[in-house]
C-alpha positions, 0 to 999 in steps of 0.5 A: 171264626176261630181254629181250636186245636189240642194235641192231646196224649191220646188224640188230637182234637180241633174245632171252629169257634163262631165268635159272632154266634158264641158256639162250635160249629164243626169239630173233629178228633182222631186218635194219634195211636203215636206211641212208640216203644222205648229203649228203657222199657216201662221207664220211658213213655215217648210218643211219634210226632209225624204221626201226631201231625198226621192225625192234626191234618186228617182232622182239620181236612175234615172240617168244612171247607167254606168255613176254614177260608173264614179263620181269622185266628188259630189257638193251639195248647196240648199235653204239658211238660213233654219235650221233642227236639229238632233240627231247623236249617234253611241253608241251601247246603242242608237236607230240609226243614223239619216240616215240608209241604208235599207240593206247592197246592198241598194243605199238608206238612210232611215232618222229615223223621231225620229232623226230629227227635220222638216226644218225650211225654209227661209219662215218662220215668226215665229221671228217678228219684236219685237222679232227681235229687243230683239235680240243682234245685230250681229257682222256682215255686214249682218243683222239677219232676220225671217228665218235664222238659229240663229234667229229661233233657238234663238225662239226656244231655248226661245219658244220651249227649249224641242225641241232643248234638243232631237238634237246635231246637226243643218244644212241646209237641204244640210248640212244634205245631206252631213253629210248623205252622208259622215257619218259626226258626225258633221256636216260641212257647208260652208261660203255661208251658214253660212252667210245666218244664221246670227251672222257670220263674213265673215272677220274672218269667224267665229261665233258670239260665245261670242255675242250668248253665252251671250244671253243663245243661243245653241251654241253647235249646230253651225256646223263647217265651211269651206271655200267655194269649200273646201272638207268636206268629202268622200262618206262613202259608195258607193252610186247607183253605186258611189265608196266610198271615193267619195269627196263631197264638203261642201254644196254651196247656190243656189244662188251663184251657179246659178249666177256661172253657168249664168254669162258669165262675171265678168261686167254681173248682173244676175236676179234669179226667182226661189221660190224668186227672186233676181238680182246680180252681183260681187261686184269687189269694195266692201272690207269688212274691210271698209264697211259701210251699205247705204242701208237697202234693198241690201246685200253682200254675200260671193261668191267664191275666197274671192269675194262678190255678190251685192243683191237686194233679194225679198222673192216673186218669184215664189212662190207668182205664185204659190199662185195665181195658188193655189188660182184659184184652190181652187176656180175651187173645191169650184165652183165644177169644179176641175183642176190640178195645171198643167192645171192652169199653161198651161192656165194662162201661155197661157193666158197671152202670148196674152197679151202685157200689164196691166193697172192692178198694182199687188204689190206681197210681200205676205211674206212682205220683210226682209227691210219691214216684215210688208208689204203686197200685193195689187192690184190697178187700177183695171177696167173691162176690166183688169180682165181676167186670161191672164191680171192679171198673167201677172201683177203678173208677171211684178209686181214680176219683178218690185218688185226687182227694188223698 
């Protein structure tokens, strides 16, 4: 039996894996609602990590008992390019670690808040583009963009210095899953991951240390890497019914893992709607040693056994639905009839499922693009018979399908 887990943006998602039976046999999710305000306001988007952890552990307590002492591996991979921080230190003169279990028979890490930084997600905005372009440029195919791990720790470590004296370490936030799992000092994090932070070189899979050292950067938080699919440690202590010494492999992007999971073969492209979106497929031709960027809106990232995958990625998914949704709610409580985002989700869904088309053209990148940060959404042809709940949700969604193909 295999333990999935994903650390998403929105939620967390786990499952067992029968590798005897070739299928899911039990899988849980919850939302984290981990979202915190941010200082910056709408330029920043950071979300709660014991929060987060605590939605992991609500799932994998729910997962049949019997069947976990059965684990013999756990697979961890989550939302990309974040970053959190935090503090590691055995010494008996210290406050504690990061993570604790509440007691010697619990299942549960506590997370120290003290210990940790919030996460600063791929949503994030706070690096504009003229901070960006002060920036040294990367020894890398991939680009350095607002929300990866380098570029927000580069404004940190310009902005907010304090912040990054009171850490030791920095991850993704199923980095610091791992390193929680398996008592990691430091932590460990896959090529996927490290590519999706910028200033790493996939041909060597190396930092860009030098490039990041000259520009006064905190290089000491970079974590180990790892190959793709490699162990990065043992489950240090058993864990709702999982022996100890359980292998986990080193943190995978969600992205990869999704196509992993949908592609039936190596010739198929794969559309991925979740909180963004994006359409991919295995780029069998592309050799990095030759490489040269034609177009500043695909990418190639690493994906498994020294493979790429060719991505034309949007920052707005799901999440520019959610948007909408969350908008009609605020006005239902200003015009005194409050509804749940669940009733808004069943009517705008249900609404729209009776409409073939809309004249309506909904342009959704409320977070701009990483090609276009300064883009913004717009509605136009607009008319009054295009304006019913049912037309609009479902030009927002065929404008989140065409935005991908722009």
């Amino acid at each position: 039996m295999i333990l999935g887990i994903d650390v998403g943006t929105t939620s967390v998602k786990v499952c067992i894996y029968c590798t005897k039976q070739k299928r899911v046999v039990s899988r849980q999710t919850k939302d984290t609602q981990a979202n915190v305000p941010s200082e910056l306001g709408s330029e920043g988007n950071k979300q709660n990590p014991p929060k987060i952890c605590s939605a992991l552990h609500a799932c994998v307590s729910r997962l049949p008992k019997d069947i976990l002492k059965q684990v013999t591996c756990i697979g961890v991979c989550g939302q990309m390019h974040g970053v959190m921080l935090w503090h590691y230190s055995d010494t008996e003169y210290d406050d504690g670690l990061p993570w604790q279990k509440a007691d010697n028979d619990s299942s549960r890490f506590d997370i120290n808040p003290k210990k940790v930084s919030s996460l600063y997600t791929w949503q994030d905005t706070r690096c504009d583009p003229e901070f960006l372009a002060s920036l040294p440029q990367p020894e890398s195919h991939l680009k350095a963009c607002s929300g990866y791990g380098c570029t927000t720790l580069f404004w940190l470590a310009k902005n907010r210095p304090e912040k990054l004296e009171k850490f030791n370490c920095a991850g993704t936030i199923q980095d610091f899953v791992v390193a929680m799992l398996c008592n990691l000092k430091k932590p460990i994090m896959s090529v996927q991951n490290a590519a999706s932070w910028g200033y790493f070189n996939t041909r060597t899979s190396e930092w860009n240390k030098e490039i990041l050292e000259s520009a006064e950067f905190p290089v000491s938080l970079l974590p180990d890497i790892i190959e793709s699919g490699s162990i990065a440690g043992k489950l240090s202590d058993s864990w709702h019914g999982i022996p100890s010494d359980t292998p986990v492999v080193a943190a995978l992007g969600d992205l990869q893992c999704s196509v992993l999971s949908a592609l039936h073969n190596e010739d198929d492209a794969v559309l991925n709607i979740s909180t963004s979106a994006q359409l991919c497929f295995i780029a069998s031709s592309f050799d990095i040693n030759s490489f040269e960027s034609k177009c500043e809106k695909e990418e190639f990232l690493p994906y498994f056994e020294g493979k790429y995958l060719a991505v034309a990625a949007s920052l707005n998914g799901g999440n520019a639905l959610a948007t909408f949704i969350t908008m009609l709610q605020q006005w239902c409580l200003e015009l005194g009839s409050p509804l749940p985002q669940s009733t808004l989700w069943e009517r705008a869904i249900q609404a729209a499922s009776k409409i073939q088309s809309s004249s309506l053209e909904v342009i959704p990148t409320l977070l701009g693009e990483r090609h276009a940060p300064n883009d913004i959404a717009h509605v136009s042809n607009i008319n009054p018979g295009n304006l019913s709940l049912g037309q609009v949700f479902r030009a927002t969604c065929a404008g989140i399908v065409k935005n991908l193909y722009r």
